[in-house]
N, CA and C of each residue as an Amber inpcrd file, in Angstrom:
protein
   597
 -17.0880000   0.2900000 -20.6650000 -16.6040000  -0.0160000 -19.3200000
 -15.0830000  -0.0270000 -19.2660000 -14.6400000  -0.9150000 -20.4590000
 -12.9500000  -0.6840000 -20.2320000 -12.1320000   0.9490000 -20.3120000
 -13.3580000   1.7840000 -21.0210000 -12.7620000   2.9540000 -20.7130000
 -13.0230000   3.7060000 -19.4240000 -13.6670000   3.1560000 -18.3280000
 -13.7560000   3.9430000 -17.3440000 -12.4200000   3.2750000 -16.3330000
 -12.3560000   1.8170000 -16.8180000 -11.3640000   1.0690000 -15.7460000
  -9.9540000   1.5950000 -16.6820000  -9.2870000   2.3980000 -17.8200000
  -7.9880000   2.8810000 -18.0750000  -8.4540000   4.3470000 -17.5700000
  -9.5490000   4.7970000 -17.4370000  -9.2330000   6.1830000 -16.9750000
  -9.1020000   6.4000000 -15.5360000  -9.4490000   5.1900000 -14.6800000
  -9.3470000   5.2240000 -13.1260000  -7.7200000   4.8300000 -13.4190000
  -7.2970000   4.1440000 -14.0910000  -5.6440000   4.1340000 -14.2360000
  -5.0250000   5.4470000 -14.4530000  -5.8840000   5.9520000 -15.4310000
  -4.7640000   7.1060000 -15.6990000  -4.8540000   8.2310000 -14.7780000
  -5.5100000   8.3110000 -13.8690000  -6.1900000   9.4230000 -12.8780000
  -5.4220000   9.2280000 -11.3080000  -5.0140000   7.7280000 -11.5510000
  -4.6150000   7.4880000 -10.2150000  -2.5530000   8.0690000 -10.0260000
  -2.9550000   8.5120000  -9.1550000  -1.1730000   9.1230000  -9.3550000
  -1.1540000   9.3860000  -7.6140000   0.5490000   9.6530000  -7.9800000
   1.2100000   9.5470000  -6.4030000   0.6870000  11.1880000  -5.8110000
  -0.1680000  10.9740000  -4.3150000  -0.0770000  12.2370000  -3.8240000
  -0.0730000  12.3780000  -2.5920000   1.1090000  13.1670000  -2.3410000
   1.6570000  13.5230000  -0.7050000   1.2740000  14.7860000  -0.2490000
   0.2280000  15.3660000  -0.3430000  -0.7100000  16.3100000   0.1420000
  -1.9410000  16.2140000   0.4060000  -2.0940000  15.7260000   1.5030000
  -3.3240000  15.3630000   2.0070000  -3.9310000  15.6260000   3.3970000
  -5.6450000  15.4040000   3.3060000  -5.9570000  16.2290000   4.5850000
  -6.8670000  15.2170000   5.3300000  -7.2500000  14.9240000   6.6760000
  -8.4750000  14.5560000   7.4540000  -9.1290000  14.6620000   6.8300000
  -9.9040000  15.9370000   5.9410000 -11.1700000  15.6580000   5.8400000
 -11.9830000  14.1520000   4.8450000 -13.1960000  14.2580000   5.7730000
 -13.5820000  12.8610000   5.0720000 -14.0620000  13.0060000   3.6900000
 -13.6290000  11.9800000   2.7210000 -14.3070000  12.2890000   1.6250000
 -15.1360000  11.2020000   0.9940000 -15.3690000   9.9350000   1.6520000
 -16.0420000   9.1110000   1.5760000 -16.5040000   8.5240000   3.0130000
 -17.5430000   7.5500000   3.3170000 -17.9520000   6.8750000   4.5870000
 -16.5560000   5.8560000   4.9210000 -15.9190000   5.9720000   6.4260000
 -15.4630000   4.6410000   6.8730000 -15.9320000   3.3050000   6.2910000
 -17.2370000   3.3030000   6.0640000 -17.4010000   1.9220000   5.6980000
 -17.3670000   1.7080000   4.3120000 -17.7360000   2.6220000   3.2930000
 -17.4180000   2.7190000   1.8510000 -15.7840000   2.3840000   1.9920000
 -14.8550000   2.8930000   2.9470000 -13.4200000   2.6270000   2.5420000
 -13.0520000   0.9500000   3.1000000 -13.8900000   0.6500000   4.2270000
 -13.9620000  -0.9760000   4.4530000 -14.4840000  -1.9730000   3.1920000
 -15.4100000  -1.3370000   2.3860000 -16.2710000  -1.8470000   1.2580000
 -15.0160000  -2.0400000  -0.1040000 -14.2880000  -1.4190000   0.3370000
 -13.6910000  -1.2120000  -1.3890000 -12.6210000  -2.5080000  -0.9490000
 -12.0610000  -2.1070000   0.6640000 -11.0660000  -3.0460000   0.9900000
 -11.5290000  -4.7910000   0.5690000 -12.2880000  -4.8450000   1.2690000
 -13.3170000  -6.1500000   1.3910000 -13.2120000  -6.1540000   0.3230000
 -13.6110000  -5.8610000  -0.7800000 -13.7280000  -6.2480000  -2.4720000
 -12.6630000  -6.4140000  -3.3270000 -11.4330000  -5.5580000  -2.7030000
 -10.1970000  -6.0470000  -3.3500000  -9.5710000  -6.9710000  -3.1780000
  -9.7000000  -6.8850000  -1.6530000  -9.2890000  -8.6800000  -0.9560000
  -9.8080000  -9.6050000  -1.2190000 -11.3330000  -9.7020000  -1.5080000
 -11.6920000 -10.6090000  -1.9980000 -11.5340000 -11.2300000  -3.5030000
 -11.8180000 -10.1310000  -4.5670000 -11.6320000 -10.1390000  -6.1400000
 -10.0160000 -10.5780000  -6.5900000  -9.1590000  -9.2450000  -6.0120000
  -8.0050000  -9.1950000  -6.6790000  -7.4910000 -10.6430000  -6.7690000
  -7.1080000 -11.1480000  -7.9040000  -6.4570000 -12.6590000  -8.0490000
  -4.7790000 -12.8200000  -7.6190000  -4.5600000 -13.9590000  -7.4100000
  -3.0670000 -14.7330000  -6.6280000  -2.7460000 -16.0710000  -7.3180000
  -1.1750000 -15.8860000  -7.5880000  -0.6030000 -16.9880000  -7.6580000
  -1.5970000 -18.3890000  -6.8160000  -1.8950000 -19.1930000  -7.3760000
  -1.9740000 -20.6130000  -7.1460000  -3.5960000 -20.7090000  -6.6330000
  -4.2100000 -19.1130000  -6.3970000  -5.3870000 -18.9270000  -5.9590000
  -4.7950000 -18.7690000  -4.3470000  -4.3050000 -18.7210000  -3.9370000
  -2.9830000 -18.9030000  -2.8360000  -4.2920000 -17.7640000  -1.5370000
  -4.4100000 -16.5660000  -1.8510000  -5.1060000 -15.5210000  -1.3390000
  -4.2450000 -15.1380000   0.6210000  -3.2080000 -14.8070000  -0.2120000
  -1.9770000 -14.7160000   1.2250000  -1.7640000 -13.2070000   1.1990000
  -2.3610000 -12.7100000   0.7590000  -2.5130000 -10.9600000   0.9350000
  -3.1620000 -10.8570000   1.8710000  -2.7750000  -9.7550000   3.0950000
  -3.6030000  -9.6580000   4.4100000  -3.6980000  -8.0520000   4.5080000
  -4.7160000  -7.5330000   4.5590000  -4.6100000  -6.2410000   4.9240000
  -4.9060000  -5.4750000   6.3650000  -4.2930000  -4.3980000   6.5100000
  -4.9620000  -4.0620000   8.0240000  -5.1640000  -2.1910000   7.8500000
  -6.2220000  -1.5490000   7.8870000  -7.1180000  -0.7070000   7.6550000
  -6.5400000   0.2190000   9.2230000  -5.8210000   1.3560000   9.0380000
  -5.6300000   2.2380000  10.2640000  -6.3640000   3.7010000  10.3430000
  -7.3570000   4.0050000  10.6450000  -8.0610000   5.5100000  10.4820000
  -8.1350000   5.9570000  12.1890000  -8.2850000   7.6310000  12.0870000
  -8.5790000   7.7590000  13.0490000  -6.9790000   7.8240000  13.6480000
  -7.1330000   8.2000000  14.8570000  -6.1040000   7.6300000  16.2600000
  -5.2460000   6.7830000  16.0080000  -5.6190000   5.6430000  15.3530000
  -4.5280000   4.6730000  14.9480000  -3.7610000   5.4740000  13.7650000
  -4.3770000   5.2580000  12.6990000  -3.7300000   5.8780000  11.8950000
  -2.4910000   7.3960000  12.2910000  -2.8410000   8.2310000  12.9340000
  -1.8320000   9.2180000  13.5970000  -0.6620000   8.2750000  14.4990000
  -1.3020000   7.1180000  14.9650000   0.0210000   6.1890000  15.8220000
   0.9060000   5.7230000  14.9870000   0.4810000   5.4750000  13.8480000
   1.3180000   4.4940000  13.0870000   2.6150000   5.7210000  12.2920000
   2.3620000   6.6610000  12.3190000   3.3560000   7.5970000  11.4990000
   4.0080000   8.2080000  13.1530000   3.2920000   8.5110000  14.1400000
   4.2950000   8.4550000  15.4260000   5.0080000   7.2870000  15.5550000
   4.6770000   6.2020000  15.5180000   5.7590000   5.3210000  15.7610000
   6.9460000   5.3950000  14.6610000   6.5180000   5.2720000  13.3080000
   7.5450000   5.6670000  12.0970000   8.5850000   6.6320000  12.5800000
   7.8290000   7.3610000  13.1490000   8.9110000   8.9220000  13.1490000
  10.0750000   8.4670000  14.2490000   9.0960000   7.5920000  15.3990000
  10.0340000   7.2350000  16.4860000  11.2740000   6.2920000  16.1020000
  10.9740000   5.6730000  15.1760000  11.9000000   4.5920000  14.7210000
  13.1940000   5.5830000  14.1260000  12.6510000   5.7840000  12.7810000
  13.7220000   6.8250000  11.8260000  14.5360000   8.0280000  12.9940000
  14.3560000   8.0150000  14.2060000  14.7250000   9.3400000  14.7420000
  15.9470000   8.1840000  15.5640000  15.8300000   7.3610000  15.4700000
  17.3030000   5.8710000  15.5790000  18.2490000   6.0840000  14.7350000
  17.6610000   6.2290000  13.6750000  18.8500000   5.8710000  12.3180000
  19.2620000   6.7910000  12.0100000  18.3760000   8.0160000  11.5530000
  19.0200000   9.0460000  11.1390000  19.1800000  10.5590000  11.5080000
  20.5460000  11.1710000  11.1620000  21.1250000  12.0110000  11.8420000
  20.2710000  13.2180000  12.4590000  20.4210000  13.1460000  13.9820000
  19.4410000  14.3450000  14.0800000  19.4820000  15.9270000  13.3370000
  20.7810000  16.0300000  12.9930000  20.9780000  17.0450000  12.2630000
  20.3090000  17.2100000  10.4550000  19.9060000  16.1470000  10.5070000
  19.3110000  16.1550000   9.2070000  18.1900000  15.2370000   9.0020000
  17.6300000  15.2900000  10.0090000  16.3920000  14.7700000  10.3010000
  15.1560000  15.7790000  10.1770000  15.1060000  17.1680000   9.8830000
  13.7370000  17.6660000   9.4410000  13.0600000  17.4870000   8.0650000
  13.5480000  16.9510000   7.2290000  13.1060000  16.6850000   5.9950000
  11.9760000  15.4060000   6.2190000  12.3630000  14.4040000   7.4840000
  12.1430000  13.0390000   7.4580000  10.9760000  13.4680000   8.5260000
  11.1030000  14.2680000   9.2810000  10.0710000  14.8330000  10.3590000
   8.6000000  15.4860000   9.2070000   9.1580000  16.5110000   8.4640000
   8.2990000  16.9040000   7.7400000   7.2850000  15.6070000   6.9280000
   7.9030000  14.7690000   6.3820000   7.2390000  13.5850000   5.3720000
   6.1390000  12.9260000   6.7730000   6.6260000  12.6400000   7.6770000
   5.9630000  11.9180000   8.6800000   4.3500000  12.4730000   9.1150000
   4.9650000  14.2440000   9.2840000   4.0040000  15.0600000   9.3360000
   2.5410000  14.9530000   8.5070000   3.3380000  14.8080000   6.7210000
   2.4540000  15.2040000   5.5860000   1.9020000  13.7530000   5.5820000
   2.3190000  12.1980000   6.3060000   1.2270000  11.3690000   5.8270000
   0.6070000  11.3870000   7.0910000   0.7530000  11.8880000   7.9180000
   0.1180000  12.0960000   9.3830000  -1.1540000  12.6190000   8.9980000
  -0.8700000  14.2530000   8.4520000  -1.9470000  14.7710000   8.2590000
  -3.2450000  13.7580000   7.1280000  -3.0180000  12.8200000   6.9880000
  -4.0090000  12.2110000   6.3720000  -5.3470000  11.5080000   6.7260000
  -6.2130000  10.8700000   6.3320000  -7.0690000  10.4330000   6.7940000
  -6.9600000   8.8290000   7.4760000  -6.1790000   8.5980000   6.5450000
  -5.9430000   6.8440000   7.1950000  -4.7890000   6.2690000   6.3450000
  -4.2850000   5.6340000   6.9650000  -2.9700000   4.4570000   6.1130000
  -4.0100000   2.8740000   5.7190000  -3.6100000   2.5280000   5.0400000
  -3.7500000   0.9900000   4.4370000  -2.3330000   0.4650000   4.7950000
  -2.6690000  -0.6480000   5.3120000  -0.8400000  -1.5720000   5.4350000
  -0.9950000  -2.7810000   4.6510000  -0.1250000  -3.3460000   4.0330000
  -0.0620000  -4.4010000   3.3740000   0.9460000  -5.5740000   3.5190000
   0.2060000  -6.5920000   3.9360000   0.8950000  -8.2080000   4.4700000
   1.2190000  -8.6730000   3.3910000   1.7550000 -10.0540000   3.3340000
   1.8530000 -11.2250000   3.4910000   1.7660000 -12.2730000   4.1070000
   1.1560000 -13.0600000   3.9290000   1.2180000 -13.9550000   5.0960000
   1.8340000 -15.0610000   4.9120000   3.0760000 -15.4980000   5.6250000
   4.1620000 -16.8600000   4.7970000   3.4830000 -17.7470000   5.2250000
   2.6990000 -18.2320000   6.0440000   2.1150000 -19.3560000   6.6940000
   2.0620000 -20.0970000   5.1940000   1.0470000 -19.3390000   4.7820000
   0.5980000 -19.6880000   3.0480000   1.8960000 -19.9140000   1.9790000
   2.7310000 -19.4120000   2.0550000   4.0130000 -19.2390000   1.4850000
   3.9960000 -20.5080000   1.3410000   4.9890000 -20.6610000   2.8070000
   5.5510000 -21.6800000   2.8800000   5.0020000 -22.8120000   2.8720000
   3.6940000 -22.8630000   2.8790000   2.2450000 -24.2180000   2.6690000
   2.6900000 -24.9120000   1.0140000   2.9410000 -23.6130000   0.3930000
   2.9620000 -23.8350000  -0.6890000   4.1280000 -24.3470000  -1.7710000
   5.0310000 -23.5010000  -0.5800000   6.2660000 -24.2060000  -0.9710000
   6.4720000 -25.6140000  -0.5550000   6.1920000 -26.3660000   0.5160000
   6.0420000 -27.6330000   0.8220000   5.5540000 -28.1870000  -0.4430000
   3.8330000 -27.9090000  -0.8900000   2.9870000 -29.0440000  -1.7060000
   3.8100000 -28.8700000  -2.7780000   4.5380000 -27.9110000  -3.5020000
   4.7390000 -27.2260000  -4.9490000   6.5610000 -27.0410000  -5.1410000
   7.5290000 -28.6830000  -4.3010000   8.6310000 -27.9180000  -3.8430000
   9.3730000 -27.6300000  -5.4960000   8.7780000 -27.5120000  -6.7730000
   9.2550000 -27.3980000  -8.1150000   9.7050000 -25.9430000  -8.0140000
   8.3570000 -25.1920000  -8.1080000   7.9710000 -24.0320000  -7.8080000
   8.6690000 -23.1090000  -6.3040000   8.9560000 -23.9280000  -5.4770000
   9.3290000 -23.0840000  -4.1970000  10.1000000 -21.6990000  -4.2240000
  11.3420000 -21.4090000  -5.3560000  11.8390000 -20.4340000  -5.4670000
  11.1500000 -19.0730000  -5.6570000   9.8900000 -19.4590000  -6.1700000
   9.0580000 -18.7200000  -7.3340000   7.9360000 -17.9780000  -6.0840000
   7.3410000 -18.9910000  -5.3600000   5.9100000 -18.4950000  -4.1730000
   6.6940000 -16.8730000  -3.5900000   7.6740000 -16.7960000  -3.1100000
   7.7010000 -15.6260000  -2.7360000   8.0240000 -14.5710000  -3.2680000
   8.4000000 -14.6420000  -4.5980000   8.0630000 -13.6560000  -5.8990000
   6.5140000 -13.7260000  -5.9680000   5.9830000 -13.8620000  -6.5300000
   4.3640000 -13.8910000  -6.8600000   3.3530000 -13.4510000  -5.8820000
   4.3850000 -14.1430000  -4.8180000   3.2200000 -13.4180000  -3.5720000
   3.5670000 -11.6930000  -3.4210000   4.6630000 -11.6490000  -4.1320000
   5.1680000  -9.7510000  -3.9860000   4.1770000  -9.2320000  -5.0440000
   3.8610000 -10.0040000  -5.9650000   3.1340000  -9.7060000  -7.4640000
   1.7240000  -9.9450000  -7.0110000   1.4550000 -10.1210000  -6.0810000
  -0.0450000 -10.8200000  -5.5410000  -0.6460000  -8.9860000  -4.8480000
   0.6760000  -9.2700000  -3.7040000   0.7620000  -7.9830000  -3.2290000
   0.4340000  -6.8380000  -3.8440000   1.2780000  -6.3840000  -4.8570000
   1.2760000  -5.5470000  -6.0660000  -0.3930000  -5.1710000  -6.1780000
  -0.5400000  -5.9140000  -7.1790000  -1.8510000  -6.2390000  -7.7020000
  -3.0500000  -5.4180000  -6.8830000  -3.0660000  -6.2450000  -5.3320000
  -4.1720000  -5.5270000  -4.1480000  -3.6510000  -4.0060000  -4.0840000
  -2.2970000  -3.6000000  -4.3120000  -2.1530000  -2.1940000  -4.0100000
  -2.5720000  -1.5350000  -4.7930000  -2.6780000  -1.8510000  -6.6670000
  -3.2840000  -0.7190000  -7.4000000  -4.4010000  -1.0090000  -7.3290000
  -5.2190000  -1.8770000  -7.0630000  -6.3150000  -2.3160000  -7.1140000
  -7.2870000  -1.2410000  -6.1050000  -6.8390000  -1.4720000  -4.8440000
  -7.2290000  -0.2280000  -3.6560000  -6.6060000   1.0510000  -3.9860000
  -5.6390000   0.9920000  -4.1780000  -5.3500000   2.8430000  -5.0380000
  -6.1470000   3.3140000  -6.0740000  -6.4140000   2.6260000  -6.8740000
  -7.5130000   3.0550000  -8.1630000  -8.3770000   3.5250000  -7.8870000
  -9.1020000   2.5160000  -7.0050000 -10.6900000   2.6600000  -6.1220000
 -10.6620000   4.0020000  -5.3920000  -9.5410000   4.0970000  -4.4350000
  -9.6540000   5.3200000  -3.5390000  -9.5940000   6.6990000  -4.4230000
  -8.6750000   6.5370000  -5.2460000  -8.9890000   7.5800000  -6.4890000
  -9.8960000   7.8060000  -6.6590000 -10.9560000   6.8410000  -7.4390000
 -12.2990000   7.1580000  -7.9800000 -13.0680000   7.7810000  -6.9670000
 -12.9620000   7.7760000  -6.1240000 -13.5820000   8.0150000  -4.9490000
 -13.6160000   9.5320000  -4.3100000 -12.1990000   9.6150000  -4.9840000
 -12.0090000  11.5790000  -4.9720000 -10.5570000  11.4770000  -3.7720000
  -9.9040000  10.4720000  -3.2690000  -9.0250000  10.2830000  -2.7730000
  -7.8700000   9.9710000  -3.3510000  -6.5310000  10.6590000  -2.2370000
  -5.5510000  10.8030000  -3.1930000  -4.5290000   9.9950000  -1.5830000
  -3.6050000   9.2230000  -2.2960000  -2.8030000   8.1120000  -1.7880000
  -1.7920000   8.1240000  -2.4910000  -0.3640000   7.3290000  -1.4600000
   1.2920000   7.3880000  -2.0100000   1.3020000   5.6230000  -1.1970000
   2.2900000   5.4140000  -2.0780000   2.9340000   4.2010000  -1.5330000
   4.3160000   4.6220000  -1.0970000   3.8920000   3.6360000   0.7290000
   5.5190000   3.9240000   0.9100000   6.1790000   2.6120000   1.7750000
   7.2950000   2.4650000   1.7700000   7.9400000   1.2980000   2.3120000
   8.7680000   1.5430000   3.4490000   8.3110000   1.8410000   4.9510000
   9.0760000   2.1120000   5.7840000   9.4270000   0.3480000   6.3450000
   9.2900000  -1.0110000   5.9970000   9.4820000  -1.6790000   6.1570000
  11.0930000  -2.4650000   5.6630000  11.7970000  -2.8480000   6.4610000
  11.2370000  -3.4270000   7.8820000  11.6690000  -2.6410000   8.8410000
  12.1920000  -1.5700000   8.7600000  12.4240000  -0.4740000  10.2410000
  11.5420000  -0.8560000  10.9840000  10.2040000  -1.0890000  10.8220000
   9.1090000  -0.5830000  11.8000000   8.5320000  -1.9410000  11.7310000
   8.7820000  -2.9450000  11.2380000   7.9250000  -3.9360000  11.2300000
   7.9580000  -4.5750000  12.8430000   8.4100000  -4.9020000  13.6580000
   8.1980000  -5.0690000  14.9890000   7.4450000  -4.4420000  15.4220000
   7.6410000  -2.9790000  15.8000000   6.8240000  -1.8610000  15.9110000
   5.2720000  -2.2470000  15.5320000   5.2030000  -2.1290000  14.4620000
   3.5190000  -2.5250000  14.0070000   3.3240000  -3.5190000  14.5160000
   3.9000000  -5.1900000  14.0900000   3.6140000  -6.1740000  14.8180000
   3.0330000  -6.2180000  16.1480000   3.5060000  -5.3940000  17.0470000
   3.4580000  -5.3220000  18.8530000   2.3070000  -4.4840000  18.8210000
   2.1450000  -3.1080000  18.2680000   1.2840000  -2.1260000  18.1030000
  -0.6300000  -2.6230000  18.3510000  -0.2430000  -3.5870000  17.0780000
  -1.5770000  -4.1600000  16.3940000  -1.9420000  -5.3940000  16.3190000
  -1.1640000  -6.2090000  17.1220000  -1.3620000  -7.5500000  17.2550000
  -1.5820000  -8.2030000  16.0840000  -0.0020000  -7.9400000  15.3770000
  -0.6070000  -8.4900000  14.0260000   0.6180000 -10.1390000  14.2730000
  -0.1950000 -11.1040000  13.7270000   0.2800000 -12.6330000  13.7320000
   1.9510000 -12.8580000  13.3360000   2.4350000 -13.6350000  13.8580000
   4.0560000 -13.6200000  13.2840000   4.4100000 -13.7900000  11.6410000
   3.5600000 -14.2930000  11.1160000   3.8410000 -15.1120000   9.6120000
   3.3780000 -13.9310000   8.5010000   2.7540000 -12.7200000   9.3910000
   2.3610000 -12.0730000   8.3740000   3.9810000 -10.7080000   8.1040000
   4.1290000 -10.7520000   7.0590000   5.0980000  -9.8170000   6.8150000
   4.5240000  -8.7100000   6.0090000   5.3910000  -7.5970000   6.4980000
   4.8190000  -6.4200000   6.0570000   5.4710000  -5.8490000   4.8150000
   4.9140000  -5.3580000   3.5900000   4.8430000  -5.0790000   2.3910000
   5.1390000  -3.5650000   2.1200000   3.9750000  -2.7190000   2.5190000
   4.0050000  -1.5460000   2.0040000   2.7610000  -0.8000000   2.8850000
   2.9960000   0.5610000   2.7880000   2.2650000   1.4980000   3.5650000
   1.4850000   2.4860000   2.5690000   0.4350000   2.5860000   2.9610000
  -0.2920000   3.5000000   1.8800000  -1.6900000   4.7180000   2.8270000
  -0.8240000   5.4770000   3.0270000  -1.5130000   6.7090000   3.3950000
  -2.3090000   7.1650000   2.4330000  -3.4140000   7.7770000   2.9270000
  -4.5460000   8.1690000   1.9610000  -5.8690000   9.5640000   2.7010000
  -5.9570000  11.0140000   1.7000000  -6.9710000  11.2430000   2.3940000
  -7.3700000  11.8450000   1.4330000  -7.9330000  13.2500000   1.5380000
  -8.5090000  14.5730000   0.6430000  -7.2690000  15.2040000  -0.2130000
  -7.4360000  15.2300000  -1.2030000  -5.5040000  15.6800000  -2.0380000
  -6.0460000  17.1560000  -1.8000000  -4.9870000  17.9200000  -1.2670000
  -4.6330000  19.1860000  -0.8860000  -4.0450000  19.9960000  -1.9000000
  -3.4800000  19.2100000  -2.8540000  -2.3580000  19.5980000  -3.9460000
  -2.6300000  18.7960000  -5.5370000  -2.3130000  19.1800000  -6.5380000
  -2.2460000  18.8530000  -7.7540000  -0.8920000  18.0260000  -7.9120000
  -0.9160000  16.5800000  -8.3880000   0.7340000  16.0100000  -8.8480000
   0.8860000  16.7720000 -10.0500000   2.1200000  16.9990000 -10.4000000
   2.9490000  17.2500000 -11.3230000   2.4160000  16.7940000 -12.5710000
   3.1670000  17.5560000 -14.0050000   2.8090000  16.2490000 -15.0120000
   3.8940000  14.9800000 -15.0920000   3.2180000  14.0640000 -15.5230000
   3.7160000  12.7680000 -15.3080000   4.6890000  12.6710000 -16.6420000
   5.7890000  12.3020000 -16.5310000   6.7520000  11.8150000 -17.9540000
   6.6390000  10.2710000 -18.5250000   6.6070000  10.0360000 -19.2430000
   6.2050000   8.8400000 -19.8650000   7.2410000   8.3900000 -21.1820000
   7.9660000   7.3630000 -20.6500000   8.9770000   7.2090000 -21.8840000
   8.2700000   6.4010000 -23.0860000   9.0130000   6.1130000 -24.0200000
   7.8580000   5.8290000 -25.0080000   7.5190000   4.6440000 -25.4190000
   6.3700000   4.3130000 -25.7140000   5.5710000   2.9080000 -25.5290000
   6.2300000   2.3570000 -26.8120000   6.7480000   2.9210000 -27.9860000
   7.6870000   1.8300000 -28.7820000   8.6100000   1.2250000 -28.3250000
   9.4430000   1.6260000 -27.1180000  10.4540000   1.0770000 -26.0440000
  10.2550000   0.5080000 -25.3760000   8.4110000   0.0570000 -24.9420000
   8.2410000  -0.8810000 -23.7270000   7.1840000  -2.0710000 -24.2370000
   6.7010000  -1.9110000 -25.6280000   5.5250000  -2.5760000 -25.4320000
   5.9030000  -3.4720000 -27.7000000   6.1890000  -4.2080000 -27.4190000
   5.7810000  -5.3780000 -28.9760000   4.9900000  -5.7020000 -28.9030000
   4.3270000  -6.1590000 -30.0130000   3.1670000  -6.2920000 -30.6170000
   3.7010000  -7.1300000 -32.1500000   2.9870000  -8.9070000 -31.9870000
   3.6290000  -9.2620000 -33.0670000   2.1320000 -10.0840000 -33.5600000
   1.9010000 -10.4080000 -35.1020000   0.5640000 -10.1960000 -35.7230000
   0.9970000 -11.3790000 -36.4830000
């Protein structure tokens, strides 16, 4: 078994070529969500990871609004590169968005004020965690997904969009559909440089 859970690691990689077509059920991709949210573990047992699931119609809104934002900041003259990216997670099947929710944070920082510096690190590491956790899965699944951070440009934007609660803060964006394209090979510096081992 532990070799099927390092080979869903090693399989899972960044991919920005992707299509509509379906490659699993809507509700198989609600099923995996539900199970990561529920399983994946948190600082203090805390469970302040919030997710919100965009397919469909929504999902195409949420990279129109992106595009609408970035077309503020940056230069229209060199704005087709940023048009194109918008395009390629557009063309996908659905985004995953990823919260926080400080309500919990800051709950915690009250009971735990030792610790207070620390809750909103961990809750980024909490975060973390649910993202490879649902990236792995969608992999196995024959789906190919990128993490991306248009936050906080757009975090109002979504907020208003989706009626999402004030306390929840937004993390990271993760488009996902049918991989269209092969990633690259991956470089890997070397594990005598990252990893001791003392006996």
């Amino acid at each position: 078994m532990s070799k099927q859970f390092i080979d869903a690691l090693k399989n899972r990689r960044s991919i920005y070529g992707i299509s509509k077509e379906q490659v699993i059920s809507d509700e198989k991709i609600q099923e995996i969500v539900n199970d990561a949210v529920k399983y994946t573990p948190s600082s203090f047992n805390s469970q302040s990871t919030r997710v919100v699931v965009l397919l469909g119609e929504q999902h195409d809104k949420l990279w129109n609004v992106t595009e609408n934002v970035l077309k503020a900041v940056v230069p229209a003259d060199s704005f087709a590169p940023t048009a194109e990216k918008m395009a390629a997670f557009r063309a996908g099947y659905g985004t995953i968005l990823f919260f926080e929710d400080y309500e919990v944070i800051e709950g915690l920082q009250a009971s735990f004020p030792s610790y207070a510096d620390n809750f909103p690190v961990w809750s980024h590491h909490t975060s973390a965690m649910h993202q490879l956790v649902i990236w792995t899965a969608l992999e196995a699944e024959g789906l190919g997904a990128s993490l991306q951070h248009y936050n906080p440009l757009i975090d109002q934007k979504v907020a208003a969009e989706w009626n999402i609660p004030a306390s929840w803060k937004l993390i990271a964006q993760m488009p996902f559909g049918k991989p269209t394209v092969q990633p690259g090979e991956k470089e890997f510096k070397p594990l005598e440089d990252r990893v001791k081992v003392f006996k």
